[in-house]
ROGUZA-10902 format. One record per residue (C-alpha): residue number from 1; x, y negated, z negated. Coordinates in Angstrom, 1 decimal. Layout:
% ROGUZA-10902
   n     px     py     pz
 NUM      X      Y      Z
...
% end
This chain:
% ROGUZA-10902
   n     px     py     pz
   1  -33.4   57.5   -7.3
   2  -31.3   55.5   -5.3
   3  -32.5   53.3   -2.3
   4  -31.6   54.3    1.5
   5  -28.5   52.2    2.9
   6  -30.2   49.2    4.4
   7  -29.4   49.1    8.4
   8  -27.8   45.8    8.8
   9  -24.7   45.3   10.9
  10  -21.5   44.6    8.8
  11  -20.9   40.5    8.6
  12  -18.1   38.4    6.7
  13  -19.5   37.9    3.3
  14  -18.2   34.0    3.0
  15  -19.7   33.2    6.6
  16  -23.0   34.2    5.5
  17  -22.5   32.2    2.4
  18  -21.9   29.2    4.0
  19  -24.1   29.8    6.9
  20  -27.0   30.1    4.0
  21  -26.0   27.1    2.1
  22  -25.5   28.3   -1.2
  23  -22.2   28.7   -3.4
  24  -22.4   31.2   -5.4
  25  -22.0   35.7   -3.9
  26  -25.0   37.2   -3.4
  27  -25.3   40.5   -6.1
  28  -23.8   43.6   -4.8
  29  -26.8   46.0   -4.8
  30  -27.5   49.5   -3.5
  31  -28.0   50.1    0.1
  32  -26.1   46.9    1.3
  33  -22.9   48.4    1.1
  34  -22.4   47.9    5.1
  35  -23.4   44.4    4.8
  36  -20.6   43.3    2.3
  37  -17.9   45.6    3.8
  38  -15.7   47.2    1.5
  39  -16.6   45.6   -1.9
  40  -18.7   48.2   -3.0
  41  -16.3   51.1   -1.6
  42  -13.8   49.8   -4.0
  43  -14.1   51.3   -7.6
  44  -15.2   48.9  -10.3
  45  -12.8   46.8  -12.3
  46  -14.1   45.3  -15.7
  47  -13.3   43.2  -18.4
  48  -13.7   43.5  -22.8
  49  -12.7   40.3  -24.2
  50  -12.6   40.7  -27.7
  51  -11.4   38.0  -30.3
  52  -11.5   37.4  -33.9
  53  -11.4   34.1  -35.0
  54   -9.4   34.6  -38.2
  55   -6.6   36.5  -36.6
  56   -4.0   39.3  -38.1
  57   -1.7   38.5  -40.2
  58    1.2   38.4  -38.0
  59    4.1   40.2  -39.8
  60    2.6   43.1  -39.1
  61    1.5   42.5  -35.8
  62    4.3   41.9  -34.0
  63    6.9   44.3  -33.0
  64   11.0   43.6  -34.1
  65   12.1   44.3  -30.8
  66   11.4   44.1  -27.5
  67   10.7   46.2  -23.9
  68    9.7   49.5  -23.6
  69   11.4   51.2  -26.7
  70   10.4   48.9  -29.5
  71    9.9   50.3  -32.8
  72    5.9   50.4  -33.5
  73    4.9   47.7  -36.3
  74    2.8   48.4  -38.9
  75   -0.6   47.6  -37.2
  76    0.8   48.5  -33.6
  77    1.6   52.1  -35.6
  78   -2.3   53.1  -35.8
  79   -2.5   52.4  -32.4
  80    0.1   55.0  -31.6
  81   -2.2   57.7  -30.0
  82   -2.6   54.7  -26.5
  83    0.8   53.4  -26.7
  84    1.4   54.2  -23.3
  85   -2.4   52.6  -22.5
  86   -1.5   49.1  -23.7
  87    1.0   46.3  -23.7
  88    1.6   44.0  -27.0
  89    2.4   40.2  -26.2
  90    4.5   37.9  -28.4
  91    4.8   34.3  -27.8
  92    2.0   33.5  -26.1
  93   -0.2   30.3  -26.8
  94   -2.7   27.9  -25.5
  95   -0.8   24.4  -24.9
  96   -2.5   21.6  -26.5
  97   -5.1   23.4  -28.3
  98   -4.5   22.6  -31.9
  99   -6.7   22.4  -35.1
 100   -7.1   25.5  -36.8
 101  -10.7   26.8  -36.8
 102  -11.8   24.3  -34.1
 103   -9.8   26.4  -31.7
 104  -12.0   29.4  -32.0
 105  -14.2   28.3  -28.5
 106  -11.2   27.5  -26.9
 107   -9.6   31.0  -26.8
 108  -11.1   32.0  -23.8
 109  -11.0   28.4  -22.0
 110   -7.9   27.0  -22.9
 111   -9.4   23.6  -23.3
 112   -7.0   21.0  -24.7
 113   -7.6   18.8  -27.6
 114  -10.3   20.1  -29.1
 115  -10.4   18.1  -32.8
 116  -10.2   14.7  -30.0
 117  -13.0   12.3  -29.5
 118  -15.3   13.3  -27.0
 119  -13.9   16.9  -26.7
 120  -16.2   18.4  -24.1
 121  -15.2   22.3  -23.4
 122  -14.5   24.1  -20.2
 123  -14.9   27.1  -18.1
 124  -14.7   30.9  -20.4
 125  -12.2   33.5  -18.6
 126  -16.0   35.7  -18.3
 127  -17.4   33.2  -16.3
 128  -14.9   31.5  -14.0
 129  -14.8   35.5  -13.0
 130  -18.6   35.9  -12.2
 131  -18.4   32.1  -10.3
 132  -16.0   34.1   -7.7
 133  -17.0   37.4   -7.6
 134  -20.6   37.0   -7.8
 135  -23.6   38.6   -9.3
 136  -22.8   42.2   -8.7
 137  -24.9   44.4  -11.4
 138  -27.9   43.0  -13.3
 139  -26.3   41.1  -15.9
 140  -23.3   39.3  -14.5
 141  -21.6   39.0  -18.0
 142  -22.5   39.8  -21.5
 143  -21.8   37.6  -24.1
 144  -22.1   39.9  -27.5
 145  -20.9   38.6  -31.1
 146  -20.8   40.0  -34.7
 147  -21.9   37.7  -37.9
 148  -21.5   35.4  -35.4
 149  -22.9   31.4  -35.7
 150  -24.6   31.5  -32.8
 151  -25.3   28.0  -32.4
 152  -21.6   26.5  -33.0
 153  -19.5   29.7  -31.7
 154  -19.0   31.3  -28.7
 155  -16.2   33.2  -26.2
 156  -18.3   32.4  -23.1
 157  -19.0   28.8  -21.9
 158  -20.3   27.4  -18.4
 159  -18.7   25.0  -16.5
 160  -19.9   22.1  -18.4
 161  -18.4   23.3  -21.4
 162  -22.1   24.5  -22.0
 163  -21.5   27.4  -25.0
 164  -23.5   30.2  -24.3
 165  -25.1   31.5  -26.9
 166  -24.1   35.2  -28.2
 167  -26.3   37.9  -28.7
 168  -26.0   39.8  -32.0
 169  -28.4   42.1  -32.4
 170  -27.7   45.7  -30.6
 171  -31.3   46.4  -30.6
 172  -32.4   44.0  -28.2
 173  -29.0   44.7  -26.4
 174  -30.3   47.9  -25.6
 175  -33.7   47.1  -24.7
 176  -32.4   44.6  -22.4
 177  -30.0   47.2  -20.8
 178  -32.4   50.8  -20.6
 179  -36.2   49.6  -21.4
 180  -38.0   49.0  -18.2
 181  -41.2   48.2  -19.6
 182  -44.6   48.9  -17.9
 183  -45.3   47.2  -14.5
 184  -47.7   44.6  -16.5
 185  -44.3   43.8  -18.6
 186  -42.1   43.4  -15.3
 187  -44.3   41.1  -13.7
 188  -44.9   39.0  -16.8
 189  -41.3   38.3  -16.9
 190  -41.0   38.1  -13.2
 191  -43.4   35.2  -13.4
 192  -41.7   33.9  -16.7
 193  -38.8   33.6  -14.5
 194  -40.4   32.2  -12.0
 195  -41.8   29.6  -14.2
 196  -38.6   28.4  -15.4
 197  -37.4   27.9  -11.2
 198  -40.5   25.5  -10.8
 199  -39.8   23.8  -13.6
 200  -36.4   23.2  -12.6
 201  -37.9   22.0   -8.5
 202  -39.9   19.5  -10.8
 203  -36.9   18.3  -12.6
 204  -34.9   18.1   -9.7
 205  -37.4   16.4   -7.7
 206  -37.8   13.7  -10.3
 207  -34.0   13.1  -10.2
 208  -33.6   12.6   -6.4
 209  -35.8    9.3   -7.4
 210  -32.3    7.9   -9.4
 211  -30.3    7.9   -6.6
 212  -30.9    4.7   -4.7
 213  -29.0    2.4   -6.0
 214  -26.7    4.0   -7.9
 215  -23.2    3.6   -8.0
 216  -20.4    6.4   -6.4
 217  -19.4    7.6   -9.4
 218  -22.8    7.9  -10.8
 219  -24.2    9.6   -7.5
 220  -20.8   12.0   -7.8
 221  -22.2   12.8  -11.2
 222  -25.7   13.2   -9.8
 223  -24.4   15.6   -6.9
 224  -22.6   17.6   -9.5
 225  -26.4   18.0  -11.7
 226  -28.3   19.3   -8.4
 227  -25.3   21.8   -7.7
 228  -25.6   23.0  -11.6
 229  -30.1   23.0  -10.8
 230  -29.3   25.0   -7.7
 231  -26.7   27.5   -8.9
 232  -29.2   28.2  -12.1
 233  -32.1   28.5   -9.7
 234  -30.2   31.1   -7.3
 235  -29.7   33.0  -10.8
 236  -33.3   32.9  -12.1
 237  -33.8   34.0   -8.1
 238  -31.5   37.2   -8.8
 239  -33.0   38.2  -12.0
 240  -36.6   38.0  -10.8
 241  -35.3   40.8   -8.3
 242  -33.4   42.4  -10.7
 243  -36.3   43.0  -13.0
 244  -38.2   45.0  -10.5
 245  -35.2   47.4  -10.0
 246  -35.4   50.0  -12.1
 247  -33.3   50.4  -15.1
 248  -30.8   52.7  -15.8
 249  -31.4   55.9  -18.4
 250  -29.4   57.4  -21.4
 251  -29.3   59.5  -23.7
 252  -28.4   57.4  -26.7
 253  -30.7   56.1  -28.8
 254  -31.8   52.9  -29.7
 255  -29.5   51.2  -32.5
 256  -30.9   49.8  -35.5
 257  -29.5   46.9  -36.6
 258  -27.4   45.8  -39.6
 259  -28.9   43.4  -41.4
 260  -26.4   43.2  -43.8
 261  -23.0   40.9  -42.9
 262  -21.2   42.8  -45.6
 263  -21.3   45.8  -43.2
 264  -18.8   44.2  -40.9
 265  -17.2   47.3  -39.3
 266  -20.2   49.0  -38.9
 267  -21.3   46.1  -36.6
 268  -18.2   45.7  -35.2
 269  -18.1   49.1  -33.7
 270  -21.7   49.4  -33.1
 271  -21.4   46.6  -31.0
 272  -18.4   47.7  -29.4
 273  -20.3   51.1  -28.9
 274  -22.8   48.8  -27.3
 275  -20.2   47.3  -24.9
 276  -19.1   50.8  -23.8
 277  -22.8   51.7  -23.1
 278  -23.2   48.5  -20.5
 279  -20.4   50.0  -18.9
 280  -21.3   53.4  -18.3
 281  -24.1   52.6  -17.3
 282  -22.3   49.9  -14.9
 283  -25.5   47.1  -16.2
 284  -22.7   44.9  -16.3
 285  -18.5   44.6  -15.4
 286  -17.9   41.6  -17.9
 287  -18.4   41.6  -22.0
 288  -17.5   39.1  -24.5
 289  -17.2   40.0  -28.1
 290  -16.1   37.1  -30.8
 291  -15.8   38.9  -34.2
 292  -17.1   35.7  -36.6
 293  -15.0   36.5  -39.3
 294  -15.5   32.9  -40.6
 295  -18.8   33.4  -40.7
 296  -18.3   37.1  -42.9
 297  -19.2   36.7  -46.8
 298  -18.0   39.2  -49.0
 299  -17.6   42.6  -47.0
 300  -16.9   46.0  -47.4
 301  -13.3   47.3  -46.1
 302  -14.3   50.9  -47.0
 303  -16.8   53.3  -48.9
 304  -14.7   51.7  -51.8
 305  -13.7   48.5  -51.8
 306  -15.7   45.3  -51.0
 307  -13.3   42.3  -50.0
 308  -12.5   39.8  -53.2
 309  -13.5   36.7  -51.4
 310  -15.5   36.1  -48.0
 311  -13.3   36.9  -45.0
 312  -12.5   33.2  -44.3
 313  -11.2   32.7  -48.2
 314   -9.4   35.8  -48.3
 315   -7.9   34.6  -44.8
 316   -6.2   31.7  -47.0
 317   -4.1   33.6  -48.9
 318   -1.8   31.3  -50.3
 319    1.0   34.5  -51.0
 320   -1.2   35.5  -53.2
 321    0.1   39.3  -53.4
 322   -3.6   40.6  -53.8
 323   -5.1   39.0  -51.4
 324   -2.3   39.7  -48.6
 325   -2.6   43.6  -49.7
 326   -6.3   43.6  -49.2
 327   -5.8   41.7  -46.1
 328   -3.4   44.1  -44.9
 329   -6.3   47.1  -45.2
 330   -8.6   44.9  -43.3
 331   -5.9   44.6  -40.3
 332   -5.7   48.2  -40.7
 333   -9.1   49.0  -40.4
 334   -9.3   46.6  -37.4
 335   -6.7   48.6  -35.6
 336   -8.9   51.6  -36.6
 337  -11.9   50.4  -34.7
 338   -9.9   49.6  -31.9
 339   -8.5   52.7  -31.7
 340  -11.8   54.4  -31.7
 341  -12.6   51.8  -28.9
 342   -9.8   53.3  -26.5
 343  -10.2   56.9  -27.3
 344  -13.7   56.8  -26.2
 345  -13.0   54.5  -23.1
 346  -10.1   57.1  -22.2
 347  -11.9   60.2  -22.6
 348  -15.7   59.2  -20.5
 349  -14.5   60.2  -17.0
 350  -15.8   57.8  -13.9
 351  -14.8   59.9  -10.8
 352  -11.2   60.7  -10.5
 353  -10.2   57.9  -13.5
 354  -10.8   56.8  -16.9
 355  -13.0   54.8  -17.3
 356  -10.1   53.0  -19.4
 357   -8.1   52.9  -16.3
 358  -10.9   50.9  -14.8
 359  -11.4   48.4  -17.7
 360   -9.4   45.4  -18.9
 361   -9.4   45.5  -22.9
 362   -8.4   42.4  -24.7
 363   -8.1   42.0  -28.0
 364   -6.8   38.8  -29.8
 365   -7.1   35.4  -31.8
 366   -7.0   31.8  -31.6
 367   -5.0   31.7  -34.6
 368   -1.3   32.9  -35.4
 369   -1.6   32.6  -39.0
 370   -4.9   31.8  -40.4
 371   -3.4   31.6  -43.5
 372   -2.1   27.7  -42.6
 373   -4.3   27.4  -39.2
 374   -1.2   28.1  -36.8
 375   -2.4   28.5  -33.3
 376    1.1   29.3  -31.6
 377    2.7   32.9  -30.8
 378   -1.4   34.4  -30.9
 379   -1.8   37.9  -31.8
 380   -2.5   39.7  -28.1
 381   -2.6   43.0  -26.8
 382   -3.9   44.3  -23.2
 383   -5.4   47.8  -22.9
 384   -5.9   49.9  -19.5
 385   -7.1   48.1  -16.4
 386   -4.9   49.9  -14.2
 387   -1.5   48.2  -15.3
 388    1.9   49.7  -16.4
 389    1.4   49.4  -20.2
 390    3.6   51.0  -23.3
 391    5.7   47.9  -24.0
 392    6.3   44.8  -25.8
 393    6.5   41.4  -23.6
 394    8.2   39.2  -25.7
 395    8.2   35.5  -25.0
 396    9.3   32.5  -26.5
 397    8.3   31.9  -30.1
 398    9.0   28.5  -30.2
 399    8.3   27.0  -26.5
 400    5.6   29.6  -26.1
 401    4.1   30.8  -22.5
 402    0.7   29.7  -21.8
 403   -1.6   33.0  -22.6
 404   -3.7   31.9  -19.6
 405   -0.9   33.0  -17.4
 406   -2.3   36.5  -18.2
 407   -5.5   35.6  -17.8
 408   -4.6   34.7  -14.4
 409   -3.2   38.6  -14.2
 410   -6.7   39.8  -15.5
 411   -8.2   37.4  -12.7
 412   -6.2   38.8   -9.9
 413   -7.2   42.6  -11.1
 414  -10.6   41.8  -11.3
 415  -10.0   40.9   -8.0
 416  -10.3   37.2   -7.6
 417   -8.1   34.9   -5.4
 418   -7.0   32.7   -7.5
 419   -3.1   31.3   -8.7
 420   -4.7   29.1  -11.5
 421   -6.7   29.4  -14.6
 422   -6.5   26.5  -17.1
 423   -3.1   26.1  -18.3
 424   -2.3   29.1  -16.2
 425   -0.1   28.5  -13.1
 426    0.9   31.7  -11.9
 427    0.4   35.1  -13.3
 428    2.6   36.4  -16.6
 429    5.7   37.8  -15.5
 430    6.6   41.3  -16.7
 431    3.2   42.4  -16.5
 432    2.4   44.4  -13.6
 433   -0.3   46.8  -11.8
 434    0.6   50.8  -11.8
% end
């Protein structure tokens, strides 16, 4: 049941902000719809960020030609069905952001260096977007992975270069999403939550005692913890009333997991199923999924045919013939699931639009050839969001365009005022909104 529209007069949502003292947007929930203006009249815009860190092998990727009327390649060919519903990038890289397997945190930050001394990460695409638009449903992203190592790999970092860690089991996805709990449950996590924010007043009162005496670049540094304290207790603040809201229903059932890392597709689309779910049921507007294929042991391709070697073995080739033709069904099969993906996203209906038409698919790699660790001209592709898709945007192979210049695109459709995104200084030309 939805709550009545609350009866406050209409006010500009950065005055209040700053009038409050806080930095970070308050959550768009129901029944404030006059207070934030026309936010909430707008229609949702969303974000799948999908990568896997051992790539495609790229001569079948890639179309031959360019524009509207290239000539499907082989992978690009079982896609056919959404032509129209996606664009295809070539020649598209992070600068600077070199050393193979390394790079596979960096595909959503585009932090330089990462194999240097003291390589500290930055800022994920997911959460620079949540920093400006705010906590608007009750999870402000989702960070989801499959085999994944969840202690050394993620897509979604803070602003510290903090990973965040992924979650990989569906089960627990979907508890989090649909399973209220009883009232004894809610408050036992209310005041878990709560704990946590008292904790952090300790900490932060303990701190304050550092400051005399210190330097200006240690007291910058200082400043820069309490902002971190305050933002993380405004968010524990958020959740707490979150958890007392009531929970969205469905009709699908819980998933079991997969315990087994040799059933990589099934998990792969199960959690992509998952991601679809969070949407629908608009729990969150952001998801992250990083497809650990380094991490995959020896897995099955189909009801017939288990891989010859883990997935990161049988990424490194060599030439060898059997290994690229068993790499090449793999691809396939990866096309496949993504396929299934945007069928199921174009045909669930969200007023008068798909809901593809309101989400942002990405799907991509930090590696052009994992083969010999290339990380130029990355395998890309873009899927609904609202822009004018069904072509190939070919850039330069060899002085490549920073791929963050499309993220700065995604950015500006997800609605945030920004010209600048890492190595991203503008948005990608070519690429535009229907």
């Amino acid at each position: 049941m939805k709550s009545p529209h609350l009866a406050i007069a209409p006010i500009d949502r950065r005055r209040f902000l700053r009038g409050a003292g806080v930095s970070l947007s308050l959550p768009l929930l129901e029944g404030m719809r006059s207070v934030f203006g026309k936010d909430d009249a707008e229609p949702p815009r969303r974000m799948l960020l999908i990568s896997n860190n051992l790539g495609v092998l790229p001569w079948h990727f890639f179309p031959k030609d360019a524009g509207e009327g290239y000539e499907a390649s082989p992978y690009l060919g079982i896609l056919a069905p959404h032509r129209s519903d996606f664009t295809v990038f070539s020649g598209l890289s992070h600068p600077n952001v070199a050393g193979g397997h390394s790079t596979e945190n960096c595909f959503l930050t585009g932090a330089k260096d990462p194999t240097g001394s003291g390589f500290r990460n930055t800022i994920s695409l997911d959460q620079f977007a949540v920093e400006a638009l705010g906590q608007r449903t009750r999870f402000p992203t989702l960070n989801l992975g499959v085999n994944i190592d969840r202690a050394n790999r993620s897509l979604s970092w803070t602003r510290d270069g903090v990973l965040l860690p992924a979650e990989d089991k569906p089960s627990q996805l979907f508890r989090k999403l649909f399973i209220q709990g009883d009232a004894v449950e809610v408050e036992r996590r209310v005041r878990r939550l709560q704990e946590r924010a008292s904790i952090l007043d300790a900490v932060r009162e303990d701190m304050k005692g550092f400051q005399k005496g210190l330097g200006s670049s240690d007291r910058e540094r200082l400043d820069h913890y309490f902002t971190s304290v305050r933002e993380l207790e405004e968010r524990l603040h958020l959740a707490g009333e979150w958890e007392r809201r009531p929970k969205p229903a469905t009709e699908a059932a819980e998933p079991a997991d997969i315990a087994d890392p040799g059933k990589f597709f099934q998990k792969f689309e199960l959690m992509l199923a998952m991601a679809r779910l969070a949407f629908e049921s608009d729990a969150t507007r952001i998801v992250t999924l990083m497809v650990d294929g380094f991490a995959t042991p020896v897995f099955e391709i189909s009801d017939s045919e288990k891989s010859l070697n883990g997935y990161h073995n049988l990424s490194h080739h060599g030439q060898a013939k059997e290994k690229i033709a068993q790499l090449e069904r793999v691809d396939r099969r990866q096309m496949e699931v993504l396929s299934g993906l945007l069928g199921a996203l174009a045909e669930k209906q969200e007023g008068d639009a798909r809901l593809l038409d309101r989400t942002m698919v990405l799907y991509g790699s930090n590696l052009g050839d994992a083969n010999v660790h290339n990380t130029t001209n990355l395998p890309v592709l873009l899927a609904g969001g609202g822009f004018q898709h069904g072509r190939h945007l070919a850039f330069d192979g060899v002085r490549n365009t920073p791929l963050c210049r499309l993220y700065v695109s995604m950015l500006q459709r997800m609605r945030v005022e920004t010209e600048t995104f890492a190595s991203g200084e503008g948005t990608l030309a070519g690429l535009e909104a229907v």
